[in-house]
NUSE-49264 format. One record per residue (C-alpha): residue number from 1; x, y, z. Coordinates in steps of 0.25 Angstrom, whole numbers, plus 5000, padded with zeros to 4 digits. Example, Ala and Ser with C-alpha at 12.3 -4.5 7.8 and 13.67 -1.06 7.14 Angstrom:
<rs>
1 5049 4982 5031
2 5055 4996 5029
</rs>
This chain:
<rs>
1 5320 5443 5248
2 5335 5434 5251
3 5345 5438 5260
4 5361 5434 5258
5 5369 5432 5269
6 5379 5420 5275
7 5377 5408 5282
8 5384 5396 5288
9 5380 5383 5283
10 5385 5370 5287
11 5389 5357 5278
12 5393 5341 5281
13 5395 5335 5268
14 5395 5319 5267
15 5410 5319 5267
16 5412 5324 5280
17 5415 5339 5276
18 5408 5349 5285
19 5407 5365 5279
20 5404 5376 5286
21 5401 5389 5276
22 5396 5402 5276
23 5390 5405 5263
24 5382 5416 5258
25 5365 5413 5258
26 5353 5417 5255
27 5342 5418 5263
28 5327 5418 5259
29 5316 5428 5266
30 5308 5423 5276
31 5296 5418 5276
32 5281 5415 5284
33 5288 5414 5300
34 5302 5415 5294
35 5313 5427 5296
36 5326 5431 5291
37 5335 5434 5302
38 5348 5442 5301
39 5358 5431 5311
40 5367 5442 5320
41 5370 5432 5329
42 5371 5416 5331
43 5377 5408 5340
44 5387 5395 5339
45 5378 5385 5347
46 5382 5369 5348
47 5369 5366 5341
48 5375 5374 5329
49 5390 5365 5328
50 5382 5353 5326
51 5381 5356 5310
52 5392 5368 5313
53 5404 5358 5316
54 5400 5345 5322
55 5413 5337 5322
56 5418 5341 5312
57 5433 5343 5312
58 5436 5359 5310
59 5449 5358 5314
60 5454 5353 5298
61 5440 5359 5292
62 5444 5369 5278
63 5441 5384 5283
64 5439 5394 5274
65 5431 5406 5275
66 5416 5405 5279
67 5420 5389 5276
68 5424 5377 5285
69 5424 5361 5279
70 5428 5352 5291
71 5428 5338 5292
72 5416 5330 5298
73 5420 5318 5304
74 5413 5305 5307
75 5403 5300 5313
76 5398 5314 5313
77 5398 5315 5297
78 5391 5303 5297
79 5381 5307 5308
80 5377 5320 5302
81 5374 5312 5287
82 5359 5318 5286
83 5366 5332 5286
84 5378 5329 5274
85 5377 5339 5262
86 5366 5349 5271
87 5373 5364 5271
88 5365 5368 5284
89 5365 5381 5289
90 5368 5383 5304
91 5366 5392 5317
92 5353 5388 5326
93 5351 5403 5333
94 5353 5416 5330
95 5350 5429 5330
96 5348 5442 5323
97 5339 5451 5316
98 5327 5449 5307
99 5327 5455 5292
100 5316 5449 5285
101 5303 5439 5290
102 5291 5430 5285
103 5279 5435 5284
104 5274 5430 5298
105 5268 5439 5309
106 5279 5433 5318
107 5290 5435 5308
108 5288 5449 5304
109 5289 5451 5319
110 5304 5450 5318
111 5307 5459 5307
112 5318 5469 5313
113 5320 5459 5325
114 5332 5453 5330
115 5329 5438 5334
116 5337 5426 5340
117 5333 5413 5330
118 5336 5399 5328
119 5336 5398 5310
120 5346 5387 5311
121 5355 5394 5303
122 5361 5406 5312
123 5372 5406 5307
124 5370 5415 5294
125 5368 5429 5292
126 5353 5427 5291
127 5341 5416 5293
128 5328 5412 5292
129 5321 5410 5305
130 5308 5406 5310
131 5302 5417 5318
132 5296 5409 5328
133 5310 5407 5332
134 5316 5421 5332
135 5317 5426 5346
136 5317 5441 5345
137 5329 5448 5353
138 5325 5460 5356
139 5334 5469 5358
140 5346 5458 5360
141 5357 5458 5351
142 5358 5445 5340
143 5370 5441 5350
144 5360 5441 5362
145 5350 5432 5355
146 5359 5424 5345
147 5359 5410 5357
148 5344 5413 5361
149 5338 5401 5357
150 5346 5387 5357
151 5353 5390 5371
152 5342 5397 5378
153 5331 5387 5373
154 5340 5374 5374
155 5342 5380 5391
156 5328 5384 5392
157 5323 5370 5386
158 5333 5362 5394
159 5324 5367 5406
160 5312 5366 5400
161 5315 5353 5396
162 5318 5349 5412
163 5305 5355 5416
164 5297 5347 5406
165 5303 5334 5410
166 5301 5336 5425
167 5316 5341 5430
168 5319 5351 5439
169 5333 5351 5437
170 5344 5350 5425
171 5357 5346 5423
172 5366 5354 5411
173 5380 5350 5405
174 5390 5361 5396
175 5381 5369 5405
176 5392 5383 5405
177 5387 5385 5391
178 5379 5397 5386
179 5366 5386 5387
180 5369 5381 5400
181 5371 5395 5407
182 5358 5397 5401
183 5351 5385 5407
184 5359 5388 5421
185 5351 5402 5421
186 5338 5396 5417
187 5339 5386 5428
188 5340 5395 5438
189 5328 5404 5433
190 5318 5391 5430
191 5324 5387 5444
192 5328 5373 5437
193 5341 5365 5444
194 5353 5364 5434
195 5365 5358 5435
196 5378 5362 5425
197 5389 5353 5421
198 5399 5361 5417
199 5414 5357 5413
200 5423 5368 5419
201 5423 5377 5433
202 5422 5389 5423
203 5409 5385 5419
204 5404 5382 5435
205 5406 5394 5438
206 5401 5401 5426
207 5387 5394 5431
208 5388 5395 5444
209 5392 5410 5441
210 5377 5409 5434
211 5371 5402 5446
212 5370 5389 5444
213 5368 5380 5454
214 5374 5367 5450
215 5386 5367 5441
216 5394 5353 5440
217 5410 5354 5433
218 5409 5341 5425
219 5425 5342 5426
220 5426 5340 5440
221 5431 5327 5447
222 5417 5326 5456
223 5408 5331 5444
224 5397 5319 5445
225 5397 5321 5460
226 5394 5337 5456
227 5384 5333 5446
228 5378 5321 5456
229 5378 5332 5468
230 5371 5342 5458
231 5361 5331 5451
232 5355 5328 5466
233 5354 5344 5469
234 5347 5346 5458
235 5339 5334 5454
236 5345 5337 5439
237 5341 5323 5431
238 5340 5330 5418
239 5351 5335 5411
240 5355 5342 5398
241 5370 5340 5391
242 5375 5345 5378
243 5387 5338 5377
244 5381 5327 5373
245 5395 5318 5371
246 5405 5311 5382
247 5397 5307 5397
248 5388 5318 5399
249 5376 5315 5401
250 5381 5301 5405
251 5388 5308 5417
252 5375 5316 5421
253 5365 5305 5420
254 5377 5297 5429
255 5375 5308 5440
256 5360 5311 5439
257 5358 5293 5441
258 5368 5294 5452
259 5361 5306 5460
260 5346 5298 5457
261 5353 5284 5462
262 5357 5291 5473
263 5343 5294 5478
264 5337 5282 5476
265 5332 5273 5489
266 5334 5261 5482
267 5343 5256 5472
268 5339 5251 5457
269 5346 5243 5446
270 5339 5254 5437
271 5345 5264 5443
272 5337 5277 5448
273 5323 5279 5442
274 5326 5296 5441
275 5326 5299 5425
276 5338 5306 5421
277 5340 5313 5407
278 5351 5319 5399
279 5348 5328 5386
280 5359 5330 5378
281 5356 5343 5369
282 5369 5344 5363
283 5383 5337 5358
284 5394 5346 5363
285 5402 5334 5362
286 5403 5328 5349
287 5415 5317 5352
288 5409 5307 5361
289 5396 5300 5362
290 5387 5303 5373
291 5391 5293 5382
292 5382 5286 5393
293 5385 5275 5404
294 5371 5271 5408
295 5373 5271 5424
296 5360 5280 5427
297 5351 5270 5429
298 5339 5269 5417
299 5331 5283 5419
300 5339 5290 5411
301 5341 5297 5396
302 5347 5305 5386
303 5341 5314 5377
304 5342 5325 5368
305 5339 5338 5369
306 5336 5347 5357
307 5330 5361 5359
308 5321 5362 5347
309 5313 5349 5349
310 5312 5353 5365
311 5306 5366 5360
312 5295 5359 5352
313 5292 5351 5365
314 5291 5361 5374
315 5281 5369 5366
316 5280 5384 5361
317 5274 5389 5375
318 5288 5385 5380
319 5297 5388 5371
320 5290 5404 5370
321 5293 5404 5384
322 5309 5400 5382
323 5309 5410 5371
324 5304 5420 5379
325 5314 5418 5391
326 5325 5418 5381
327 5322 5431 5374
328 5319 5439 5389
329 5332 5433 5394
330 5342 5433 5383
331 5354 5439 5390
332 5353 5433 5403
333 5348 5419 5403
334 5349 5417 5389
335 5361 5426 5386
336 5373 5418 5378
337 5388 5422 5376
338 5397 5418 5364
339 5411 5419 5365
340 5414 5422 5349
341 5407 5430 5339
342 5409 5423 5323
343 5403 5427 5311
344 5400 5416 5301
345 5413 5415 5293
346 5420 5416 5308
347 5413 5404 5313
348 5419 5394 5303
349 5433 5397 5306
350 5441 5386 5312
351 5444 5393 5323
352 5428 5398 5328
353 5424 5383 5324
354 5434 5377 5333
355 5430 5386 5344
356 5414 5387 5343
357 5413 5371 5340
358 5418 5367 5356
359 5406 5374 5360
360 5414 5378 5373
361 5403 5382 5383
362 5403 5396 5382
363 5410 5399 5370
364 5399 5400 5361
365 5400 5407 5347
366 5389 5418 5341
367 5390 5419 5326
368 5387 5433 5320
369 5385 5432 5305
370 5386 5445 5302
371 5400 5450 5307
</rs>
């Protein structure tokens, strides 16, 4: 048995031409542990403009309908050789309901059921997925549990992360997004110290509205001395940015060596011997290069952070146990707000793609294949 149905796929050729389409496919039965999920719902995540747009330029791209060539321009044509030619399909998470299985035990268990997944290629009207990571919803709607994996699990791993490494405390930047309210929530219920760095005094009192304790505006004049003040509170020497670009992480390793100089007895050429780390686990800012000033002392680093190698670290007790808080906690904790709905076709207009692509923190965008 096949099933027809469309799908977005995504292609950079070698002369800089990057197409986004929505073509007509066919998709195979499952097989073994495999199902074949009907997509209702799946949202527009940062993770997913990596292949969607990149920097490429959409402001000159052809648009025709279910069609978008763009121009991609260098170093990032050059940096992305290994993937020249490759149509990929795209969409990380999703959600909706299973119409056909593999022959497993756990498989057949999902026949009928509607499940939140991670196939890779959400962004289709149906896809193979692995049931081991089909997360049944319950009685929640596709739109409940479309985000119920990347931003719950990413939130849920930062602290997890933090306790495996010895830290009490954790400092988040672009921390008014849909993942950053849910770390803010998590936080207070693990009883784990956070401190946001936000942008703009909406996004202050959107968290302080949520109860967060420390909330730093990264746009006011006495930001570092906030930042210092809220470092020294909290004993936040770990922190996680998703910008990525510009003097970030710079600026928070800055403050976190200030507060630990600060506290020494005795003065070092070395500087202070407190170890102080920065993940980055995203590039919201593709223009500048991640810019560092080395003034904080020598106990320092940077580091990725990627959610599916953390996953196989922490082990399958673990992650059950995140699983299992996201499913009984999907509309408060882990619930997640779009600002506009697409189908396929709407998510290559000009207009949607300028729009979903400045991942503005709140404004995220759910694509529903079907409407």
């Amino acid at each position: 048995m096949t099933t027809t149905g469309k799908q977005l796929f995504t292609t950079l050729s070698a002369d800089g031409k990057l197409t986004l389409e929505v073509s007509e496919e066919t998709f195979p039965a499952p097989t073994g542990n495999q199902v074949l999920v009907k997509m209702e719902a799946a949202p527009i995540n940062p993770s997913d403009l990596a292949i969607l747009a990149s920097a490429a330029d959409f402001e000159t791209a052809e648009y025709s309908n279910g069609k978008v060539v763009a121009n991609m321009p260098e170093p990032f044509l050059t940096g992305q050789k290994n993937r020249h030619g490759q149509r990929l399909p795209a969409g990380n998470e999703g959600a909706g309901e299973v119409v056909a299985t593999g022959d497993s035990d756990m498989a057949k268990a999902l026949m009928g059921k509607r499940v939140a997944c991670v196939p890779g290629n959400a962004f289709s009207q149906y896809a193979i997925a692995d049931a081991m990571m089909c997360l049944p919803l319950g009685d929640h709607s596709s739109e409940v549990g479309a985000s119920s994996f990347v931003n719950p699990m990413t939130a849920l791993g930062f602290v997890e992360t933090a306790k495996m490494e010895g830290h009490s405390a954790i400092i988040h930047l672009a921390a008014a997004s849909n993942l950053g309210q849910m770390l803010n929530k998590i936080c207070l219920e693990d009883g784990m110290k956070l401190v946001n760095i936000v942008r703009r005094q909406e996004h202050v009192d959107l968290l302080k509205g949520l109860g967060a304790t420390h909330v730093v505006n990264s746009s006011d004049d006495d930001y570092m001395a906030q930042l210092r003040a809220a470092i020294k509170d909290t004993g936040a020497f770990l922190g996680f940015d998703p910008i990525g670009g510009g003097q970030n992480t710079d600026g928070v390793l800055k403050a976190m060596e200030q507060v630990a100089a600060s506290q020494m007895d005795e003065y070092s050429r070395y500087g202070s011997n407190q170890d102080k780390k920065m993940y980055q686990y995203g590039r919201l800012d593709l223009q500048n290069p991640t810019i560092l000033t080395p003034s904080y002392g020598l106990q320092w680093t940077v580091s990725g952070w990627l959610l599916t190698p953390f996953l196989a670290k922490a082990g399958m007790e673990t992650v059950i146990k995140m699983r299992t808080r996201v499913q009984q906690n999907l509309t408060t904790t882990f619930a997640s707000s779009y600002k506009a709905k697409v189908n396929l076709e709407e998510m290559l207009t000009k207009e949607a793609i300028s729009d979903y692509r400045q991942m503005k923190t709140g404004e995220k965008y759910l694509v529903t294949p079907w409407a």
